[in-house]
N, C-alpha and C positions, 0 to 999 in steps of 0.2 A: 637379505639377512633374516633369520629366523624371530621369530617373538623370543623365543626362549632368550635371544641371543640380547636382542632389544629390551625386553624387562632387566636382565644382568645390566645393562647400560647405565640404567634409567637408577637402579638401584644403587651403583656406583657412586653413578653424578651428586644424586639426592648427598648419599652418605659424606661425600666431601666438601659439598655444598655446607653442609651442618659440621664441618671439622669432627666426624665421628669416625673412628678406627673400624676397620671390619670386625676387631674381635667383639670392641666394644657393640656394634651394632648384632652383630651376634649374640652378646649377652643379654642384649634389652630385648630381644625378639625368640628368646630359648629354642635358641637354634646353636647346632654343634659349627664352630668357625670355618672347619672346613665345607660342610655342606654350605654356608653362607658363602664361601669364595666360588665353589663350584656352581652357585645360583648369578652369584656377578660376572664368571668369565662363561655363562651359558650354556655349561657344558650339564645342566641339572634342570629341570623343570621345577617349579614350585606348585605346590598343590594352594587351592584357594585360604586354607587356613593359614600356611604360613604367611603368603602373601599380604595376610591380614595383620599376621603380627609382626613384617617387616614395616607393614605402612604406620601402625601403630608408633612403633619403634622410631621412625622418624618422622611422625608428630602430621603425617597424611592420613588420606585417606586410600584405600583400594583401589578404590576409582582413578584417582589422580594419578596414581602408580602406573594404572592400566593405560588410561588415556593417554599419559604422555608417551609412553610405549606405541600406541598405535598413530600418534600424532608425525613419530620420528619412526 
């Protein structure tokens, strides 16, 4: 499985983990909803900024985003 594929995973998980909607999680990270689904079902890469304001957005860090990503 891809990273790309595996970050969208990890982002999912995080987000439901937190009871947050994709739109909602897309609103706190100013990102268009549908780019945010196309980044969870990995069919989008995320560039390191955004990355930054999804991790923000659910209260991590980038890091931890990434790591668990390469952990799974």
């Amino acid at each position: 499985m891809s990273i790309t594929k595996h970050f969208g995973e990890t982002v999912r998980s995080t987000r439901k983990t937190l009871n947050v909607s994709q739109e909602e999680l897309a609103d706190m990270a100013g990102i268009n909803r549908s780019h945010m689904g196309q980044i969870e079902r990995g069919t989008k890469s995320a560039g390191l900024a955004t990355i930054a304001r999804i991790a923000k957005a659910l209260d991590c860090s980038p890091a931890q985003l990434l790591d668990y990503t390469k952990s799974n």
